[in-house]
DRENDO-1510 file (C-alpha; in Angstrom, 1 decimal, always signed):
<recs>
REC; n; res; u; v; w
REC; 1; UNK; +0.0; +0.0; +0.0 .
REC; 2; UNK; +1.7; +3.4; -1.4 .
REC; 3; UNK; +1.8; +6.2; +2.0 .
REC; 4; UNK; +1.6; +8.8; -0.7 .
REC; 5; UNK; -0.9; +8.5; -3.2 .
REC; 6; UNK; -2.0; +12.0; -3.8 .
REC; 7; UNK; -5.7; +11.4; -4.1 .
REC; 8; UNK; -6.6; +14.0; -1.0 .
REC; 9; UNK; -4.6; +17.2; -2.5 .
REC; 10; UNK; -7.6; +18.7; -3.9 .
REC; 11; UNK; -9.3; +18.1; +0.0 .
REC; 12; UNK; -11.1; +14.9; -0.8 .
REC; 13; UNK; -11.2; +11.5; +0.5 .
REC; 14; UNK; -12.4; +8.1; -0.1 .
REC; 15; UNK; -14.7; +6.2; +2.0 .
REC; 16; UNK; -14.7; +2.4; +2.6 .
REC; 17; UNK; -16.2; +1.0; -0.8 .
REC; 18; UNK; -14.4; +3.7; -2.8 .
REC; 19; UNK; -16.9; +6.4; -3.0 .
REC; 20; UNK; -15.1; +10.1; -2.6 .
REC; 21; UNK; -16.1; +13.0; +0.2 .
REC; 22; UNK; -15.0; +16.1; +1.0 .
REC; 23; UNK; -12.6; +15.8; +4.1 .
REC; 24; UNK; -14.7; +18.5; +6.3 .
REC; 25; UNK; -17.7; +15.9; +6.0 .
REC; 26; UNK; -19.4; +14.5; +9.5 .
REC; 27; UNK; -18.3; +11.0; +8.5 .
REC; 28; UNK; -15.0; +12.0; +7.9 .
REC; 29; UNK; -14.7; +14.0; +11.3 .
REC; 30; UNK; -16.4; +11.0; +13.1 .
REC; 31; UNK; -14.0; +8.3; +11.8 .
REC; 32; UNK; -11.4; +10.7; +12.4 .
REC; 33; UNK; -12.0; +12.0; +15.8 .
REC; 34; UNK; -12.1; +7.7; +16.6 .
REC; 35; UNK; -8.6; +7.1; +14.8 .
REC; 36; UNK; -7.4; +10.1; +17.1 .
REC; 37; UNK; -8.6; +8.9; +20.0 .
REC; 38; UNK; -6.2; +5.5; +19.3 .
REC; 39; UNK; -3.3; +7.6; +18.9 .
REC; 40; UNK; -3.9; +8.8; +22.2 .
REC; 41; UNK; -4.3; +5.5; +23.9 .
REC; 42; UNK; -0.9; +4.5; +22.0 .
REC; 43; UNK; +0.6; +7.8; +23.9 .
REC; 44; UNK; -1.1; +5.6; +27.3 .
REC; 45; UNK; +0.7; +2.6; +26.4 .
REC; 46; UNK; +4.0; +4.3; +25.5 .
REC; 47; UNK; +4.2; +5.6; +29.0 .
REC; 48; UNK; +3.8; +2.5; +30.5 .
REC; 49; UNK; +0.9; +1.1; +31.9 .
REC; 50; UNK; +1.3; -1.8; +34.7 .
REC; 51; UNK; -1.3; -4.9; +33.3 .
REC; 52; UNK; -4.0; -5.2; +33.2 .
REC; 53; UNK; -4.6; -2.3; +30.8 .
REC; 54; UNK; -1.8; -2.2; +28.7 .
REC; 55; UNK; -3.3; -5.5; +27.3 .
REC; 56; UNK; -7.2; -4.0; +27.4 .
REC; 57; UNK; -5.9; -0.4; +25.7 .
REC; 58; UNK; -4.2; -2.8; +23.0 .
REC; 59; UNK; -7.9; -4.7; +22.6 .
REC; 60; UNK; -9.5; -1.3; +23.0 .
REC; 61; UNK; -7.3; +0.4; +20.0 .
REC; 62; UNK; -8.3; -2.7; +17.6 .
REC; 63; UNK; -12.2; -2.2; +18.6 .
REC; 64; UNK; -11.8; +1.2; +17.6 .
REC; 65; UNK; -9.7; +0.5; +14.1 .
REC; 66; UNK; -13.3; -1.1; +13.6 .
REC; 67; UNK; -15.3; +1.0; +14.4 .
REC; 68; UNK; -13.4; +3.9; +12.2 .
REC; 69; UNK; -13.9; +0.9; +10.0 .
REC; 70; UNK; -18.1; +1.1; +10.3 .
REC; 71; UNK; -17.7; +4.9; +9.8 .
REC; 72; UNK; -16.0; +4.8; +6.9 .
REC; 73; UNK; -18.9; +3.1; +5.5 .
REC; 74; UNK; -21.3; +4.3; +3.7 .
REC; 75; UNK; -24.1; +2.0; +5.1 .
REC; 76; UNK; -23.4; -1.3; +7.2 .
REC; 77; UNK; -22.6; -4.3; +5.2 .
REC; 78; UNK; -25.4; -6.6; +4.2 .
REC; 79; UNK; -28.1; -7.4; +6.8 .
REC; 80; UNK; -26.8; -4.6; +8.9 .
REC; 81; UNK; -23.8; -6.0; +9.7 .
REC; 82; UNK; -20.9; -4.3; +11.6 .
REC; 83; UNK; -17.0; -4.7; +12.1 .
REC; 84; UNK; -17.8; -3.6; +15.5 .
REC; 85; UNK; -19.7; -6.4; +17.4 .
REC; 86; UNK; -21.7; -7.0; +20.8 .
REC; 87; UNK; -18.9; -9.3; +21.8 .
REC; 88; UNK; -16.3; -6.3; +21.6 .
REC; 89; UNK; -18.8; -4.1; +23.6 .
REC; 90; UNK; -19.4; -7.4; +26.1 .
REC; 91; UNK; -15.7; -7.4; +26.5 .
REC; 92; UNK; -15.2; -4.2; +27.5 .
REC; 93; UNK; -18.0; -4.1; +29.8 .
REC; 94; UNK; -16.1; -6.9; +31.2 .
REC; 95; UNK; -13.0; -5.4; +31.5 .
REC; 96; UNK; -15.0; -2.3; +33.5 .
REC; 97; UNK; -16.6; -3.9; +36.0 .
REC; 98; UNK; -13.2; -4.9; +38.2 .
REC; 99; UNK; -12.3; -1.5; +38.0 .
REC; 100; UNK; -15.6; +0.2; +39.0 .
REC; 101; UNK; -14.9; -2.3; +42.1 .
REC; 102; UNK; -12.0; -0.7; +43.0 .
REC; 103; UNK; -12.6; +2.4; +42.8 .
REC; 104; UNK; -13.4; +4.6; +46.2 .
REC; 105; UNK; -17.0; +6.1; +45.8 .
REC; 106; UNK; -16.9; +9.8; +44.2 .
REC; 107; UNK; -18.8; +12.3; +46.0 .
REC; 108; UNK; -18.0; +15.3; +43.7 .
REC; 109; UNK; -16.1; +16.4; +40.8 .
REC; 110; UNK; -11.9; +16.2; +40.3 .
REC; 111; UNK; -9.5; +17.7; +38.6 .
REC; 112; UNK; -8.2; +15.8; +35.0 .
REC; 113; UNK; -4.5; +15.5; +35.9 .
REC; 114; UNK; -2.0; +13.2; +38.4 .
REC; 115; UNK; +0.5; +11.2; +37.1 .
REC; 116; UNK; +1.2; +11.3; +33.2 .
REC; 117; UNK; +0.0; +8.1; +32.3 .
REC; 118; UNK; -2.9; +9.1; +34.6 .
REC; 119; UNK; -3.4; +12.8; +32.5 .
REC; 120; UNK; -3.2; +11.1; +28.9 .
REC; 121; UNK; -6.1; +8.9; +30.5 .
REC; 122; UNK; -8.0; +11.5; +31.3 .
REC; 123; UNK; -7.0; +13.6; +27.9 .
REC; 124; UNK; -8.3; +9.9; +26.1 .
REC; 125; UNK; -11.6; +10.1; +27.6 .
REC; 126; UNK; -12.2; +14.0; +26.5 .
REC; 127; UNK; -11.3; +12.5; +22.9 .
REC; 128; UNK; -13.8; +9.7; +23.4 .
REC; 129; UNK; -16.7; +12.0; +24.3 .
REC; 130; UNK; -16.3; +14.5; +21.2 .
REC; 131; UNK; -16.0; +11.1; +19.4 .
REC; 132; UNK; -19.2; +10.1; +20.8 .
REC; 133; UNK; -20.7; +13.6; +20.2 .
REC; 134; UNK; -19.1; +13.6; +16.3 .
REC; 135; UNK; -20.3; +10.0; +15.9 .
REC; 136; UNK; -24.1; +11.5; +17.2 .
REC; 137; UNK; -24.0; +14.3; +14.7 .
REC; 138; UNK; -23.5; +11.8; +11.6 .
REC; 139; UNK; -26.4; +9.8; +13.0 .
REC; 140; UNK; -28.4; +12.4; +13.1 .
REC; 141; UNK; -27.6; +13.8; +9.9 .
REC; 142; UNK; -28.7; +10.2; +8.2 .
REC; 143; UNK; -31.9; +10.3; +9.8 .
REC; 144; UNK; -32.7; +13.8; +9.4 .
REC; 145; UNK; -31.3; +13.1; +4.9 .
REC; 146; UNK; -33.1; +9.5; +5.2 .
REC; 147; UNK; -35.9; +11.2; +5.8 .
REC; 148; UNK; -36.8; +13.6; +3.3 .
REC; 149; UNK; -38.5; +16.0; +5.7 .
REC; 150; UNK; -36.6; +15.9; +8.7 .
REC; 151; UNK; -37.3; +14.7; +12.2 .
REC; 152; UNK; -40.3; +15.6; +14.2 .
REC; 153; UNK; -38.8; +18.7; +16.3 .
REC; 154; UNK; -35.3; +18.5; +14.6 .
REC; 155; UNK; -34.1; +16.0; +16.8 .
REC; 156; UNK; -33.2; +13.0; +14.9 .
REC; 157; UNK; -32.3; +9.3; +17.1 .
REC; 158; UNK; -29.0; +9.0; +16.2 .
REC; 159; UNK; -28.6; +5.9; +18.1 .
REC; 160; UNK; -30.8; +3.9; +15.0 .
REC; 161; UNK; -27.6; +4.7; +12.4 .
REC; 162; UNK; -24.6; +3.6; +15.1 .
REC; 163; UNK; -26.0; +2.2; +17.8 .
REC; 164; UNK; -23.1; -0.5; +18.2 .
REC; 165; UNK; -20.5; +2.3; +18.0 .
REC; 166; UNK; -22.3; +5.1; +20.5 .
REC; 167; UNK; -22.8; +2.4; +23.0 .
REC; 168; UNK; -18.9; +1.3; +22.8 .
REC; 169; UNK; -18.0; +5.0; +23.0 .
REC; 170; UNK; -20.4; +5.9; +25.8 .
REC; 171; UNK; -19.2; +2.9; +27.8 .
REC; 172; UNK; -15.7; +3.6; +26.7 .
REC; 173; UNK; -15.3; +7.2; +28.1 .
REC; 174; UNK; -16.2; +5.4; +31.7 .
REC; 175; UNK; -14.1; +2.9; +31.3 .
REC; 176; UNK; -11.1; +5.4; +30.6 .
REC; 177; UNK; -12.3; +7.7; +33.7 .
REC; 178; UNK; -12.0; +4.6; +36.2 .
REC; 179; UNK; -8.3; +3.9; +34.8 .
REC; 180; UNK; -7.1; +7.7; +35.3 .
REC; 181; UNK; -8.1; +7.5; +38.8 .
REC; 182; UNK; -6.8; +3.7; +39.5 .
REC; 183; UNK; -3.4; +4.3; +37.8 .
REC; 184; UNK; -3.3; +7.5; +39.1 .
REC; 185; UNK; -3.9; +6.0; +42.8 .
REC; 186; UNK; -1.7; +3.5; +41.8 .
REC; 187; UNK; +1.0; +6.3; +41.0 .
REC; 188; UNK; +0.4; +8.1; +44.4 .
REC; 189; UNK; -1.0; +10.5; +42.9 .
REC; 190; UNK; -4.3; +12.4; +45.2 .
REC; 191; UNK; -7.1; +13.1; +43.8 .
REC; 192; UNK; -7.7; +16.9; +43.7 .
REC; 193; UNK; -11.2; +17.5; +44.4 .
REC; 194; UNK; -13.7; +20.5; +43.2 .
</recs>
């Protein structure tokens, strides 16, 4: 596969299947915003992250190659079906719980910060919410084109285009804000309340 291919110089982009879009469009910025929130897990992992989440942000970064995959797509394959499955949403879910068990009970708000592994958690789960948010917005916008005359009230359920990928995103972001605060507890590093 050539790195330089010169197909985007005139600020297009091809999507999965070969059809071409301008790089400023929602699908573009949703698949995009995913794909950046894996390069900031890979700045986690370079760090160094004691186990078990060096091996989880590894699984995590190759759930989210596929659902940048499902983005990229014009529609799910046939009969709806997704690179991103259940069992990768099951698995993470999984991976959660122990950590939610750990974790002291929060009675108010703290500060994104601590330990630098502990901050580039924290700065990962920011990317994963406008993710979410971008992901929401392309949902929407099918819905809202699908439809010919728009959604009643303008609000269009998003959740019907990507549900597989909000749900992984949503549950994502909560499992990256329980591994700031353990690594960073881990690290020695207080919590600063607000």
């Amino acid at each position: 596969m050539k790195l330089v291919t010169k197909t985007g110089d005139q600020g297009f982009t091809s999507l999965v299947g070969g059809e071409r879009t301008a790089k400023y469009n929602e699908r573009v910025e949703a698949y995009g915003t995913v794909d950046e929130l894996s390069a900031v897990l890979g700045c986690c992992l370079a760090l160094g992250l004691p186990e078990p989440w060096g091996k989880e942000l590894e699984n995590i970064q190759r759930d989210l190659f596929l659902a940048a995959a499902d983005l990229a797509s014009e529609k799910p394959g046939k009969d709806g079906e997704t690179y991103l499955k259940e069992e990768n949403f099951e698995r993470l879910e999984k991976q959660l719980e122990p950590h939610l068990l750990a974790l002291p009970a929060q009675h108010c708000f703290i500060l994104n910060g601590g330990s630098p592994v502990g901050a580039h958690l924290h700065l990962a789960r920011t990317v994963c919410r406008r993710a979410e948010r971008r992901v929401a917005v392309l949902g929407a916008e099918e819905q809202r084109a699908e439809s010919g005359a728009g959604c009643p009230g303008e609000v269009c359920p998003a959740a019907t285009v990507y549900p597989i990928v909000l749900k992984y995103l949503n549950r994502l972001s909560d499992y990256l804000f329980a591994a700031a605060r353990l690594v960073n507890r881990l690290n020695g590093c207080p919590e600063k309340e607000v």
